[in-house]
N, C-alpha and C positions, 0 to 999 in steps of 0.2 A: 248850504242845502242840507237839511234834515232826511237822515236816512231813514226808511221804514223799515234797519233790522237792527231788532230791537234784543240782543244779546251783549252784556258783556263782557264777555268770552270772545266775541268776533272782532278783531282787534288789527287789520290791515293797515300795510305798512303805509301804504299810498291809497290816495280817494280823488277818482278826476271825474267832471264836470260831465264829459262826454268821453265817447270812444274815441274820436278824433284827436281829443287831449293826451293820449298815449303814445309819446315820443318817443319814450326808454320803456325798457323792462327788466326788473330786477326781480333776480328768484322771490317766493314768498306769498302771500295772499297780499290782493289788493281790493276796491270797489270802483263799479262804474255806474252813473248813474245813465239813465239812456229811456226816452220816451215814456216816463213815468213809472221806470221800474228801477231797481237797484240789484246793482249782481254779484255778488259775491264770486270772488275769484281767487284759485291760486295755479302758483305757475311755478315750475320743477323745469329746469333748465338742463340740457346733456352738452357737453363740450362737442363743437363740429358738426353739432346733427343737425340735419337738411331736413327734417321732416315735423311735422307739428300734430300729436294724438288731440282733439279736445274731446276730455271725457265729462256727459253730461251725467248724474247721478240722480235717480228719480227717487220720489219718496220726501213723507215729513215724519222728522225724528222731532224727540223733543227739543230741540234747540235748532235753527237754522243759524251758519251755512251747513251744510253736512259735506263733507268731500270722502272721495273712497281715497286710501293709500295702495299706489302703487310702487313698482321698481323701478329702482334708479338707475339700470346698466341696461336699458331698451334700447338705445341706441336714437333715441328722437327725445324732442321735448312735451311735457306735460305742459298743456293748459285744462284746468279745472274749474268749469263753471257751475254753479250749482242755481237751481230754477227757481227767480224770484217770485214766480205765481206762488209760492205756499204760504208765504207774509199775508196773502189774503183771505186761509181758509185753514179750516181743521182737518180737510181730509190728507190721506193718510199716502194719498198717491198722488203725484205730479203729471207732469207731459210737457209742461213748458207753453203753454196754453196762451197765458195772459189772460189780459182785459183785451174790449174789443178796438181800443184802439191804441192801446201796448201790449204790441207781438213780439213776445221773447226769442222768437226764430233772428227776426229782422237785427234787434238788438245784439246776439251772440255771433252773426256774420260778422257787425262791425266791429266788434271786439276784436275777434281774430282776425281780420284786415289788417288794424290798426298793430297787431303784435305780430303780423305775419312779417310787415313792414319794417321794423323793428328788428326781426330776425334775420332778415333778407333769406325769406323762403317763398318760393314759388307757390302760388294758388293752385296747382295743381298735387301739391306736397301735404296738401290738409287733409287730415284723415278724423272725421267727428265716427264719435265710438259710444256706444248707448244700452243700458237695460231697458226691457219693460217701456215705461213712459223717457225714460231717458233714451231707448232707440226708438221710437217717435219724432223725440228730436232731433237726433244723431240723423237720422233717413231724412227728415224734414229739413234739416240745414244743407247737408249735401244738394239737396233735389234743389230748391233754392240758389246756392252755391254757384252747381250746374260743375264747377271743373273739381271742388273734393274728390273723396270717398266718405260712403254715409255707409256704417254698422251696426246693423241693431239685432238685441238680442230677444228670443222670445217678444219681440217689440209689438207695443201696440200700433194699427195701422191706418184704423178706422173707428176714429171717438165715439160714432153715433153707433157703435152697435154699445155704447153706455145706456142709452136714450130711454131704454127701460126701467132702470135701476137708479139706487140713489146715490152712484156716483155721477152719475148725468147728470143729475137734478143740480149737482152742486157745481159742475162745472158749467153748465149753462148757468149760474144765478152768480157765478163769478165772472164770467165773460161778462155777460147783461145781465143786473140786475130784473129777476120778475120776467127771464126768459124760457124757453125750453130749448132743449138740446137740438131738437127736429129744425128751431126758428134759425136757431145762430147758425147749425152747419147748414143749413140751404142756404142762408144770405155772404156764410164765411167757405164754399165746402174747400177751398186751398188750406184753409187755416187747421181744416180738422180728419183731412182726408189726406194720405201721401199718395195714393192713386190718381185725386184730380189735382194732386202737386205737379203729380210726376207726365201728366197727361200734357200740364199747360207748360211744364218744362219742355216738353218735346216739340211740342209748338213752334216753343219761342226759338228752336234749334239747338238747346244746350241738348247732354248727355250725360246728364248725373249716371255714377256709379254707386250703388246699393247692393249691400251685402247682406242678406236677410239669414241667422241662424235661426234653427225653431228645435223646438222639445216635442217631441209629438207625446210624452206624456204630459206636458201641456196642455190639454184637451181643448180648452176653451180658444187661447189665443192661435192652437193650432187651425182650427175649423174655423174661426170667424175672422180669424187677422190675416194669417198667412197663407193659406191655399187659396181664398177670392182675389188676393195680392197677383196670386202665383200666376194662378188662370187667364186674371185678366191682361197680364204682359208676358202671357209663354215665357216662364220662369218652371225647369223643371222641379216637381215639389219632392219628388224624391232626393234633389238634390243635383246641381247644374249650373251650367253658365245658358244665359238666351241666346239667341238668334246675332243681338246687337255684339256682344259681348261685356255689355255693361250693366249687367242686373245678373245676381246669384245665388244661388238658394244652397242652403246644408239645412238638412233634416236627418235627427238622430233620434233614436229610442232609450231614454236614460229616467233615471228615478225624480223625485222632487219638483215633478209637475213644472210650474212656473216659476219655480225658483229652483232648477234641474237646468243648468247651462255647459252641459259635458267637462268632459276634463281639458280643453283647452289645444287639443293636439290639432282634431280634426279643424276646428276654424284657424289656427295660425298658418298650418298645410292650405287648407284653403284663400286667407289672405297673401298667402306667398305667390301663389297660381294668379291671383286676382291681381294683384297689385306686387309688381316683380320688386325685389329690394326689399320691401317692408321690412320692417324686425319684428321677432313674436313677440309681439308686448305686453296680449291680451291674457289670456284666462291662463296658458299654461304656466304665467309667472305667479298668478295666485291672486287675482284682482280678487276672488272670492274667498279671502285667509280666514274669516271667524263668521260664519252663519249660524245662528242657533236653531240646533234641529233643520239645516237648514233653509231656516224660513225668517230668523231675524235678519235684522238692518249689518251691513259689512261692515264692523269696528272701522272706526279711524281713529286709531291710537294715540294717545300723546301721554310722553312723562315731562310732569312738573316737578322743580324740586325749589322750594322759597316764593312759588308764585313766577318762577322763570321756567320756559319751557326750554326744554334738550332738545339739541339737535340730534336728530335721527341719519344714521347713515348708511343703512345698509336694509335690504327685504328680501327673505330667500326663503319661500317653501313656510309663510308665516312666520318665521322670526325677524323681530323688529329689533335693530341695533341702536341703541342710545350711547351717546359720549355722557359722559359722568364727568361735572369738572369737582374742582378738590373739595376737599371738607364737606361734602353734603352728609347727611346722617339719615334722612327721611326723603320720600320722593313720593309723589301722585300717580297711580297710575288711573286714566282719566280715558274715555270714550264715550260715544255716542249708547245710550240704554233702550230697552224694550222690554215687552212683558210677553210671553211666551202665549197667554192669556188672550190675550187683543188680536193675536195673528194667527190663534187656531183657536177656531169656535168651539172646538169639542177639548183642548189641555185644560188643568185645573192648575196649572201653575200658575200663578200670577208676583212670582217674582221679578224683582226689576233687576235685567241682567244686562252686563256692562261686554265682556269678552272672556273666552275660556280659556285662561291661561294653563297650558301641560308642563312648561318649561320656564323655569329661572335660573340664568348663569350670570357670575360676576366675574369680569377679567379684573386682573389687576397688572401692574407695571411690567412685571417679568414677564407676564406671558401665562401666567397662572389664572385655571379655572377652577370656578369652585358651583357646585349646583347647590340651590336652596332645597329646603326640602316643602314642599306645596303645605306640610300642616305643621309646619315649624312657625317658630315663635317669631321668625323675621318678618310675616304678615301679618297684620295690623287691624284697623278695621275696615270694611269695604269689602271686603272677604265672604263668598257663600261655601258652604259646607264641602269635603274634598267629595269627587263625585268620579267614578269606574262605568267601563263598560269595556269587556274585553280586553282586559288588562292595561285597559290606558287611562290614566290619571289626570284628572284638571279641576279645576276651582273656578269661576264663576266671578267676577268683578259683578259692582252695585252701579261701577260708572264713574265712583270713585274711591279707588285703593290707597289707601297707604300699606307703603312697603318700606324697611327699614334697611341703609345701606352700610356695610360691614365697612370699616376701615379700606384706605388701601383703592378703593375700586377704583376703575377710570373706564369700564363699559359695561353697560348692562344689557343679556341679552333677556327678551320677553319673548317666545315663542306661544301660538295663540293655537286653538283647535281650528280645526276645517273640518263639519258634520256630514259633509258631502259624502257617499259610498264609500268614494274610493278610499277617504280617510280612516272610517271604521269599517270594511273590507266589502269585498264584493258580496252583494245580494245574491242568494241564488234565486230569491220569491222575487218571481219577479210580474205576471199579471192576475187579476182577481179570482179569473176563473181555476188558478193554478192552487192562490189558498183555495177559495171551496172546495175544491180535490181534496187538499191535504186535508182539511176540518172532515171532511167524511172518510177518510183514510182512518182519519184517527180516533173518530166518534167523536167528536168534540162540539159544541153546542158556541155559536158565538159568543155567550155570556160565560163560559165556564175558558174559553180561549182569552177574551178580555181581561179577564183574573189573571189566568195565566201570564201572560205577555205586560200587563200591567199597561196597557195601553185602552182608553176608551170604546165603547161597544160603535159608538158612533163613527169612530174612523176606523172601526175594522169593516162596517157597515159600506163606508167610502170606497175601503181599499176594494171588496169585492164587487161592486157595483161598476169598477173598472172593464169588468170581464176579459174580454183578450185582450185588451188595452194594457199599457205599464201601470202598474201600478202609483200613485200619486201618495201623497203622506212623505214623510219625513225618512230620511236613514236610517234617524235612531229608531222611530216606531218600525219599518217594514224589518228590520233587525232583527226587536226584540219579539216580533209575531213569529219568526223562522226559526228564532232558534226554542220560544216555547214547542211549536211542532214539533220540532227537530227531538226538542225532550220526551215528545209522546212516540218516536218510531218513527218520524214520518224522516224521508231521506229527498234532499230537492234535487231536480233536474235540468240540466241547460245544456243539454250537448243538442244542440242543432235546433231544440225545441222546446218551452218550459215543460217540465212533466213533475208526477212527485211517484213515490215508490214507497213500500215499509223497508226496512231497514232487516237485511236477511237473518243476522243473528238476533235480534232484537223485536220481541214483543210489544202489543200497547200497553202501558201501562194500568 
């Protein structure tokens, strides 16, 4: 049977017929074909562990499968499915959709059936885990399911508020051709709605468990996905368990909008509450290691050295640990790209960028470490310019690096950027109306601010139009607007309330 993914790069060790064909299961990526779709799959195994994460990964990068890297001391096993709906379309977000009469829901239950079996794990021990259009179907498989846990993050909940716009237009005319979005989710609304999932779930007597996170600087998915969620099942939206005890809401106020998933504390705290045992698997271990600005796609790292890939064994805090076997002299370093361009309407960057590496160390046999120096001669090409911000250092991969290996070695460590806040420090700007203050504190004109900050008139335009609300934009950009103030006298405020102030000994300039 002819697969329709068409990379050859995607190179699975195993390929079966159906789900059902899935007897054994060995660490590794495999494929399953199942009701006219094909799934790219990999699977990260943990010694004794009773419990099973399937993490779904929304989005299309230039090459499919795309998978995120995780940590390997969770305490459960990785299954990684990544959503064959995008083999049919250019656009640029998923949900696990299908066609309309191959439902990637249906197909990723039997999969992990079939390796739950395999594992001798209880169905009540599944835990599906989602962004965006991946907690779409994280919520959607669980609800389904009925005995999981479904987690989605900033998740979309209800496709037809697409219906307007021309990502609607594209996933109705992949569902049915020459459809509209209004046609399919009335005739499909289980298919596109986790509400009338979740409705005909309770019907039928199950009790799916949903774990809803949200960004309320998010604006969009918070107002249309998740409070009409909230409302309609007495789910508190400030944050709560319902009535049943099986639906949960966390609602936080954090930077980077829709792609602002906290630091990872509050929902592991919360999945511990939810679901007693769990291990924190999720965000506190760094499932978000390299977002550009963060707004790019999450590297999934690999080093090649001769056309053989290294084994990876270790992930803490963004450093990725590869085994070095002997004699190598040159190695790949190889991820998934994006254009900084394509994913903010207002950047002028249109460089194709791979992942931001701050950190290169080589162990060798003793015990001996040695660090590269980021604009030394042991990088090669693949290489963007060295690039600071607050005394921290990192270079920019094309997607694919060559990097040259010294004598001796036998691990190489790659530590990668995380653009998140907390990585280049706490914001203190933190909503719109808080710049406007400072910009008239400081007499500053939004055009002579844009100069200043080095950041576009259009997303200082954004960030203010926020008003009370958090501010949306990037870390790097609300950063670099702060501390231009900050250079005109202007001093930020957060003790109990955003406020700004001049700065006592210090005039405007």
């Amino acid at each position: 049977m002819k697969s329709s993914i068409d990379n050859p790069d995607w190179r699975p060790l195993r390929t079966f017929a159906c789900p059902e064909d899935i007897t054994d299961i060995v660490p590794g990526p495999f494929e399953v074909h199942c009701d006219q779709l094909d799934f790219a799959c990999d699977f990260i195994p943990y010694p004794e562990a009773d419990r099973i994460v399937v993490v779904l990964h929304p989005g299309k990068t230039p090459s499919y499968p795309f998978f995120l890297h995780l940590p390997l001391r969770a305490g459960c096993h990785f299954l990684r499915i990544a959503d064959p709906s995008v083999v049919f379309t250019d656009l640029k977000i998923s949900c696990y959709l299908g066609r309309e009469f191959s439902d990637p829901i249906a197909g990723i239950l039997r999969i992990v059936d079939s390796v739950r079996a395999c594992l001798d794990v209880r169905a009540d021990r599944i835990l599906y885990y989602g962004v965006s259009g991946g907690g779409f179907a994280a919520l959607m498989c669980a609800t389904h399911d009925g005995e999981a846990i479904g987690i989605g993050l900033n998740a979309q909940v209800e496709l037809l508020e697409f219906a307007d716009d021309s990502i609607g237009k594209v996933i109705a005319n992949v569902f049915r051709p020459h459809s509209t979005l209004r046609q399919v989710a009335g005739e499909y609304p289980e298919r596109f709605s986790v509400a009338a999932a979740l409705r005909n779930a309770h019907q039928e007597g199950k009790s799916p468990r949903l774990l809803l996170s949200q960004n309320r600087g998010d604006e969009t998915h918070f107002k249309n996905h998740f409070v009409p969620l909230c409302k309609t099942f007495s789910i508190p939206i400030s944050g709560g368990i319902d009535i049943s005890g099986d639906l949960m809401s966390i609602c936080f106020n954090g930077p980077n909008g829709h792609a602002g998933w906290g630091t990872g504390k509050e929902l592991d705290e919360a999945i511990e509450r939810f679901v007693p045992g769990a291990p924190p698997v999720l965000l506190q271990h760094g499932v978000a290691q390299s977002k550009a600005l963060s707004r790019g796609p999450i590297a999934d790292l690999r080093v090649k050295a001769a056309e053989n890939e290294l084994s990876w064994t270790d992930f803490v805090e963004g450093k990725h640990r590869f085994l070095m076997p002997g004699d190598v002299e040159e190695v790949q370093v190889i991820s998934h790209t994006f254009c900084p361009r394509d994913d903010d309407n207002f950047s002028t960057d249109d460089r194709k960028l791979g992942v931001a590496v701050r950190d290169l160390r080589f162990g060798f046999a003793k015990g001996e470490i040695k660090h590269a120096n980021l604009g030394g001669g042991l990088l090669l090409d693949g290489w963007h310019e060295l690039e600071q911000l607050d005394g921290r250092y990192w270079r920019w991969t094309n997607g694919d690096a060559r990097l040259v290996i010294p004598r001796g070695v036998n691990v190489l460590d790659i530590t990668v950027m995380n653009f998140e806040a907390e990585e280049l420090g706490v914001t203190a700007l933190v909503t719109g109306n808080q710049l406007k203050a400072a910009r008239a504190l400081a007499a500053v004109e939004q055009l002579d601010l844009a100069e200043l900050s080095k950041v576009s008139i259009g997303t200082l335009r954004d960030m203010e139009a926020q008003e009370g609300e958090p501010i949306g934009g990037t870390a790097q950009n609300v950063r670099a607007v702060q501390k231009a103030l900050e250079g005109r006298g202007i001093e930020f405020l957060n003790d109990g309330a955003p406020g700004v102030r001049l700065k006592k000994k210090r005039g405007i300039k």
